[in-house]
C-alpha positions in Angstrom: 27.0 -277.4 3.4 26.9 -275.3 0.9 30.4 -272.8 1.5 33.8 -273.6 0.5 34.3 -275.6 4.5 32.2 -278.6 3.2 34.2 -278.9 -0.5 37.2 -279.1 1.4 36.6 -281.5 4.1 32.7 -283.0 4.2 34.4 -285.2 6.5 34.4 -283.3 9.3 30.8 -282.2 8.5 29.9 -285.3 8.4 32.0 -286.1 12.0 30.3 -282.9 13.3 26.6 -284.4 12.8 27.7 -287.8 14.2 29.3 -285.8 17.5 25.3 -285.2 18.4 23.6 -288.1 17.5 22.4 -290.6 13.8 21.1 -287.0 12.2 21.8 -283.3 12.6 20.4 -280.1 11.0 22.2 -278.8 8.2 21.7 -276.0 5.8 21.9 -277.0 2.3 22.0 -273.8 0.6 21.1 -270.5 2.1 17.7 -270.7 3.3 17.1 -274.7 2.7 17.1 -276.5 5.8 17.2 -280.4 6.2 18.2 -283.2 8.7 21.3 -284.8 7.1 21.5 -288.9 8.3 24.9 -289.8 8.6 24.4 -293.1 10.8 24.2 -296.3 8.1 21.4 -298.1 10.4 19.4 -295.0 10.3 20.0 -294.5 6.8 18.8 -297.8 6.2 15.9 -297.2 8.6 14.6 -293.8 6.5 15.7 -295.3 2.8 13.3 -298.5 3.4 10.2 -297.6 4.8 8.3 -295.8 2.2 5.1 -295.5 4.7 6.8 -293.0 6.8 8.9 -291.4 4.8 8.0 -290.3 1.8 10.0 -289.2 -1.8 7.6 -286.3 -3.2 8.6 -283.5 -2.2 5.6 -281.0 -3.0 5.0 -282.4 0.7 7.7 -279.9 1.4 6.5 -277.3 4.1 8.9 -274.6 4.3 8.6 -274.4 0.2 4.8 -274.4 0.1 5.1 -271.9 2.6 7.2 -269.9 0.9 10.0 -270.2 3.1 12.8 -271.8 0.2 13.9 -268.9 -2.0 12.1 -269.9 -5.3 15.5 -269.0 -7.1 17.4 -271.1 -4.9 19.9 -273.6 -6.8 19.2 -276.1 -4.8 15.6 -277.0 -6.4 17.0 -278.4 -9.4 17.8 -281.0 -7.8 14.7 -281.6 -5.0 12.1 -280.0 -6.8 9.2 -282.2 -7.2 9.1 -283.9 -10.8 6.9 -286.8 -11.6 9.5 -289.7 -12.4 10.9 -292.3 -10.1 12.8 -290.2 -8.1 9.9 -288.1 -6.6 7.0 -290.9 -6.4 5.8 -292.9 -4.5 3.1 -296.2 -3.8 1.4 -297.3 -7.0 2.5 -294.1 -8.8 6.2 -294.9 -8.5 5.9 -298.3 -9.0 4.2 -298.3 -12.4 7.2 -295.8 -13.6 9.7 -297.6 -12.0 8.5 -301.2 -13.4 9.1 -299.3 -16.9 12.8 -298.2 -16.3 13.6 -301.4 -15.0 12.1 -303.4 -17.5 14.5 -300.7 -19.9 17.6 -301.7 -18.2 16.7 -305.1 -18.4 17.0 -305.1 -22.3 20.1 -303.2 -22.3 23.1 -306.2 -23.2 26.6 -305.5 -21.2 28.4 -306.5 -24.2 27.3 -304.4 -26.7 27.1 -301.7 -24.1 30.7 -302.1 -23.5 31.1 -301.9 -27.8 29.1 -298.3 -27.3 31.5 -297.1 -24.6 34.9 -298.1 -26.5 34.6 -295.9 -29.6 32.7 -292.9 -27.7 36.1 -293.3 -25.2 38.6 -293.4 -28.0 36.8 -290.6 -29.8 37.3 -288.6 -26.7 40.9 -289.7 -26.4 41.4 -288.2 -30.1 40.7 -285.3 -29.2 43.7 -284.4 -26.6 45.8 -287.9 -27.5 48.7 -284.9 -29.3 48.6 -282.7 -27.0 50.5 -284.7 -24.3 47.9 -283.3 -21.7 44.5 -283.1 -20.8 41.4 -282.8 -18.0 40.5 -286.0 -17.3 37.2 -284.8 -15.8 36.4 -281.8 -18.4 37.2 -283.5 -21.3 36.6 -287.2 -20.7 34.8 -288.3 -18.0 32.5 -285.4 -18.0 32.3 -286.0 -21.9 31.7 -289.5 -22.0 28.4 -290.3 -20.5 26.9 -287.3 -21.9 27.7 -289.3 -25.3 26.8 -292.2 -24.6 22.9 -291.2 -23.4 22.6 -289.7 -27.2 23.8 -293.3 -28.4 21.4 -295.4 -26.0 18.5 -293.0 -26.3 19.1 -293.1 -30.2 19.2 -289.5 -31.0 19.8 -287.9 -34.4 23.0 -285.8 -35.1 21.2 -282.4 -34.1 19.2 -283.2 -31.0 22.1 -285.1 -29.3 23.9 -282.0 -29.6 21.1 -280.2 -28.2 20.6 -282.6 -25.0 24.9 -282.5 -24.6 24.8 -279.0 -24.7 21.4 -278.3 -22.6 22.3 -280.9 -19.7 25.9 -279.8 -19.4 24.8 -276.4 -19.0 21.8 -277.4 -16.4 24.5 -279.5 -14.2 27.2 -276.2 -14.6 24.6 -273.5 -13.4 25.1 -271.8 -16.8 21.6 -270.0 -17.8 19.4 -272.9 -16.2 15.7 -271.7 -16.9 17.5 -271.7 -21.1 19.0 -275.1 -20.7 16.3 -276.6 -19.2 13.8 -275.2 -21.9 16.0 -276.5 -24.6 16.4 -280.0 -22.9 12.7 -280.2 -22.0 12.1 -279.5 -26.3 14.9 -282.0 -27.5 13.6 -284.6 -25.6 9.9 -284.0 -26.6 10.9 -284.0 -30.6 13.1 -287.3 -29.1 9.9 -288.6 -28.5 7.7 -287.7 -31.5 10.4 -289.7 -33.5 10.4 -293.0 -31.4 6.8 -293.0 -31.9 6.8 -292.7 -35.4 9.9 -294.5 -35.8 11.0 -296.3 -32.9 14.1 -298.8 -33.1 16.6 -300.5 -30.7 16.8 -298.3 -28.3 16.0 -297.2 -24.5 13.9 -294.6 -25.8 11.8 -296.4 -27.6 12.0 -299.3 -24.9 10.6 -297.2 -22.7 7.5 -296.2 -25.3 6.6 -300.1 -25.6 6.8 -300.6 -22.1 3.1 -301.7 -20.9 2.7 -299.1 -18.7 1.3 -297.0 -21.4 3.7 -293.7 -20.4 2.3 -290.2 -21.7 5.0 -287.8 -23.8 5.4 -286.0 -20.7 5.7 -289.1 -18.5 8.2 -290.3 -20.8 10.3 -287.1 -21.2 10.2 -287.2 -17.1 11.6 -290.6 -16.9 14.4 -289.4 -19.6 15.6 -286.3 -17.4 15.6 -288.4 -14.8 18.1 -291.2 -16.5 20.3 -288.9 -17.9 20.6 -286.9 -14.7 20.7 -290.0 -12.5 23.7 -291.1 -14.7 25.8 -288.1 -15.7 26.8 -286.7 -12.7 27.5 -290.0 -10.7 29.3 -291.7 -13.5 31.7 -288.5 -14.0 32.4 -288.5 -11.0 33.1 -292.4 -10.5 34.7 -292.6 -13.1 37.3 -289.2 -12.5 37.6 -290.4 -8.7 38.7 -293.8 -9.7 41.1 -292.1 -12.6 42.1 -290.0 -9.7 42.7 -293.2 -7.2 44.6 -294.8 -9.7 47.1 -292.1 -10.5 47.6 -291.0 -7.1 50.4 -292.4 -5.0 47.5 -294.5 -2.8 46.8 -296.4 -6.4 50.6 -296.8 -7.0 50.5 -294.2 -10.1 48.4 -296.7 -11.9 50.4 -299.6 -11.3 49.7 -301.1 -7.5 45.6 -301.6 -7.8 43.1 -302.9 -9.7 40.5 -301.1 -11.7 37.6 -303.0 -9.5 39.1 -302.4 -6.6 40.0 -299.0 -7.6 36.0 -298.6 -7.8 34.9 -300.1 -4.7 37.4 -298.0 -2.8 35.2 -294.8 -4.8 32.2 -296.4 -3.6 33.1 -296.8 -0.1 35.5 -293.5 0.5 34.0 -290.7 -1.7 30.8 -292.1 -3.6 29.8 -290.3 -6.6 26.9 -289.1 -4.8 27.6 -287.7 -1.5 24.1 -286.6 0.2 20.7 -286.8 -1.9 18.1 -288.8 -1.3 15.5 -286.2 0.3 12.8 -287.8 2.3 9.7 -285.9 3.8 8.5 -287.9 7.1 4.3 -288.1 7.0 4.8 -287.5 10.8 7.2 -286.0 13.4 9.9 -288.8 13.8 12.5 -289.5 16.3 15.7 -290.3 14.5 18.0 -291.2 18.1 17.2 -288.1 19.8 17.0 -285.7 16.6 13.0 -285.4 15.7 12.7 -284.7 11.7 9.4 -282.9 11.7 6.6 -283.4 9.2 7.0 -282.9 5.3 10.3 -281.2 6.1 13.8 -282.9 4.3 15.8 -285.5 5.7 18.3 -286.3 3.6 21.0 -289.0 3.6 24.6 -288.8 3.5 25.8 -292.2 1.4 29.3 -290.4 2.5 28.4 -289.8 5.9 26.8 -293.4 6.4 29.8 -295.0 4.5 32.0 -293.3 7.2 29.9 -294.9 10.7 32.2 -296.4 12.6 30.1 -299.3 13.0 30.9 -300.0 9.3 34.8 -299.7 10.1 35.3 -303.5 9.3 33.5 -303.5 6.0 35.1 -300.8 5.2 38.2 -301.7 5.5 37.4 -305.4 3.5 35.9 -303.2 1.2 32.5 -305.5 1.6 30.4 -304.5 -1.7 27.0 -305.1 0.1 27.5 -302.9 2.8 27.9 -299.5 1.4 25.6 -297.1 0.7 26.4 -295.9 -2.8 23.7 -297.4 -4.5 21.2 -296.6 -2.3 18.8 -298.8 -0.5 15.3 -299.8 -0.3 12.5 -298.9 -3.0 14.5 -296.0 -4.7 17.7 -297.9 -5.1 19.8 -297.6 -7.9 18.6 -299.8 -11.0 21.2 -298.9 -13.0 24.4 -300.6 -10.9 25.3 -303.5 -13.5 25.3 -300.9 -16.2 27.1 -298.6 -14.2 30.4 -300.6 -13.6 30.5 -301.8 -17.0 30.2 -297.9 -18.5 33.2 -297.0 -15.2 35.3 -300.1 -15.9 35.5 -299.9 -19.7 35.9 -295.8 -20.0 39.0 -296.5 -17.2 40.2 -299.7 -19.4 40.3 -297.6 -22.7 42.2 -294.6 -21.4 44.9 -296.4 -19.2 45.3 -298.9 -22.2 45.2 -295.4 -24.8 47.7 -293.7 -22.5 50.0 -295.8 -20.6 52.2 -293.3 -18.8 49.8 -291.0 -17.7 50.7 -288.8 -14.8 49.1 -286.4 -12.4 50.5 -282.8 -13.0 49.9 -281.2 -9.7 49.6 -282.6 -6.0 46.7 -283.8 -4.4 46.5 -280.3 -2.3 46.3 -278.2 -5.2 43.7 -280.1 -6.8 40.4 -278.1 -7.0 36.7 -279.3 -5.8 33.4 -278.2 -6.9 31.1 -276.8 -4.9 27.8 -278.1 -3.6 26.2 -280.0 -1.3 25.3 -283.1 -3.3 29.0 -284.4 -4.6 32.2 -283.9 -3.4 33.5 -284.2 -6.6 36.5 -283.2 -8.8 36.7 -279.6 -10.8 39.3 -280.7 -13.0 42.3 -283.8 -12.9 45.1 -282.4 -14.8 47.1 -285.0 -16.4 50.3 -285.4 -19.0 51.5 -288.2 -21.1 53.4 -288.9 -24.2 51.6 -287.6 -27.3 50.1 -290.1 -29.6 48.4 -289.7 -32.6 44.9 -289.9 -32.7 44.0 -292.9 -34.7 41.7 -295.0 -32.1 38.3 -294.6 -33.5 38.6 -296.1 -36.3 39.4 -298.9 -35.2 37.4 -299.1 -32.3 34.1 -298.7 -34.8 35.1 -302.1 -36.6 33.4 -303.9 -33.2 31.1 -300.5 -32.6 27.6 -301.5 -31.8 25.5 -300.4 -35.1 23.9 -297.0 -34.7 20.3 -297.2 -34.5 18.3 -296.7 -38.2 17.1 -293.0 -37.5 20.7 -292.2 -37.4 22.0 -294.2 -40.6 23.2 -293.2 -43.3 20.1 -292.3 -45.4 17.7 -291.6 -42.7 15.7 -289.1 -42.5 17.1 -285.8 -41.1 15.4 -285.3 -37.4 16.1 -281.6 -37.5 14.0 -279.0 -39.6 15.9 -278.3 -43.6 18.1 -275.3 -43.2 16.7 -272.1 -44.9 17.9 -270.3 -47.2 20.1 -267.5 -46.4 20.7 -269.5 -42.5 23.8 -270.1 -41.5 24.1 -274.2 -40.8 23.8 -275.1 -37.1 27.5 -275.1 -35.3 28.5 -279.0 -35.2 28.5 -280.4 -31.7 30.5 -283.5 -30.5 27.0 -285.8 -31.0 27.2 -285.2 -34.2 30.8 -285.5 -35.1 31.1 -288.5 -33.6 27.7 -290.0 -35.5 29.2 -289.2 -38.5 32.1 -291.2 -37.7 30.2 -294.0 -36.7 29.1 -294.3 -40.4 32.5 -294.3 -41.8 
């Protein structure tokens, strides 16, 4: 799953597995074995019984004995960290009661007031030219903003975490990136504590489950990653649907139903997931021994064709793309409103947008987690960039540490230093105060 076969056509991996039973063996990367479910009542079966099959994965046999390459890529994203995604029992409950609670408190309105200005900000910034990367420089872009708005970060550590978690997700110098992410989030914290305001980070800090820095800095990784990489790509495979000939270049289907399609068809995560079975388990003829990986293919169960009449009705409660069970998705409501109103904004922004080469020529990024876009190359007629202002007459205020005023969060620049290189974060918080 991990050679350029699989980002071509997952389909047909998927199809392979399904030729020889609910679950097959894969190799995820070179040297990472797993069972990959691609039947939706097996999925099911695996995603909601936590007493067989467990999420921590220092369980994980063939990495404990030394058997997973330690530099493999694949361990940034099933690596054992202690946030919802690797607990379990009472452990995984207490954080997950805490990020739940979190996105409880968060108000789609005024989340859709946060999205409009980061989107039209964006926009600005390729509006003239008359073309642009829908994935690179917007969709990509745009949730990687909007964390540093909901978490409440000052100028200079949202352009830390942008920088740091882009890098991390891009393979680019990962043991650096992740260091720098790890720090920004810790001084992230040290604020909120001392000054904390409206905001998820320090929602998360008032939570009665009493989190440590470093429970809290887990949970925080966790959210940001959880909602980077599967809101790019919903929202670039939607933008992708929609200018295609199947959407009607933009004209024959609705952004919702543009969405669900993504959900049902190519969901912005593919295969993830990773399970480790307390016992050897029989999943319809495949056994998925002890502590080693089963993971599940949201694609691959999306695809049974027992589903083959949901599917094609487009039923929202059948698909897999949230998840199911303990571990599900909690952000879904926030999810759709971030998708829908970044789609909204640019469509409305750009009205004659145009896909510039076919669907053929369109380039995919490797990996076994996502079959996702590399790039969406799109033209238009140049407009002048004049959105954000307007769009910040409705903007959500920014949180105090970031008003005008405040305290600087970064250490005073010393003599002699040059001054820090300006990152979009901060551009776009300065704007906010205008």
């Amino acid at each position: 799953m991990f050679d350029g076969t699989f980002t071509a056509d997952p389909q047909q991996i998927y199809d392979r597995v399904r030729a020889h039973g609910p679950a097959g063996p894969v190799e995820l990367a070179p040297g990472v074995d797993a069972t990959l479910v691609v039947e939706h009542e097996t999925a099911l079966r695996v995603l909601q019984n936590p007493s067989l099959f467990a999420r921590d994965s220092r369980r994980w046999k063939a990495l404990n004995e030394g058997r997973v390459p330690l530099d493999s890529p694949i361990l940034a994203m099933m690596a054992y960290r202690p946030n919802c995604l690797f607990t379990d029992g009472a452990v995984h409950l207490r954080l997950r009661q805490a990020v739940t609670a979190t996105f409880d408190r968060l108000n789609m309105t005024r989340l859709r007031r946060d999205v409009e200005p980061i989107a039209d900000f964006l926009i600005d910034q390729f509006s003239e030219r008359g073309r642009a990367d829908l994935i690179n420089d917007y969709a990509k872009m745009l949730p990687l903003l909007l964390f540093n708005k909901l978490f409440g970060c000052p100028a200079d550590i949202g352009d830390s975490l942008t920088g740091s978690l882009g890098a991390l997700f891009d393979g680019i110098d990962v043991q650096r990136a992740n260091a720098e992410l790890t720090a920004s989030l810790m001084r992230l914290i040290s604020i909120k504590r001392r000054q904390p305001a409206d905001d998820v980070t320090s929602w998360l800090i008032q939570h009665p489950a009493g989190l440590t820095d470093e429970e809290l800095k887990d949970q925080l990784v966790m959210l940001m990653g959880a909602g980077f990489e599967p809101q790019r790509n919903l929202i670039g495979h939607a933008l992708h649907l929609l200018l295609s000939k199947e959407g009607s270049g933009g004209s024959g289907m609705l952004i919702e139903e543009a969405i669900d399609h993504v959900l049902w068809h190519n969901p912005p995560i593919a295969n993830y997931a990773a399970h480790f079975p307390l016992r050897d388990v029989d999943l319809g003829g495949v056994i998925a021994e002890a502590n080693s990986p089963v993971v599940i293919s949201f694609a691959g169960a999306n695809s049974d064709p027992a589903l083959k009449e949901a599917r094609e009705s487009h039923n929202k409660g059948a698909h897999l793309a949230w998840g199911a069970g303990p571990h599900s998705c909690p952000a879904k409501d926030p999810a759709l409103v971030i998708a829908i109103t970044a789609i909204e904004r640019i469509l409305n922004a750009l009205p004659d947008l145009a896909l510039t080469v076919p669907d053929e020529q369109l380039q995919w990024r490797p990996g076994p987690f996502q079959h996702a876009l590399a790039a969406l190359p799109v033209r238009f007629s140049p407009t002048p960039a004049t959105r954000m202002v307007a769009a910040l007459q409705t903007a959500a205020p920014l949180p105090p540490a970031e008003q005008p005023g405040a305290p600087a969060a970064a250490e005073p620049e010393r003599q002699g230093q040059p001054a820090p290189k300006r990152g979009f974060w901060s551009t776009l918080v300065d704007l906010f105060r205008v």
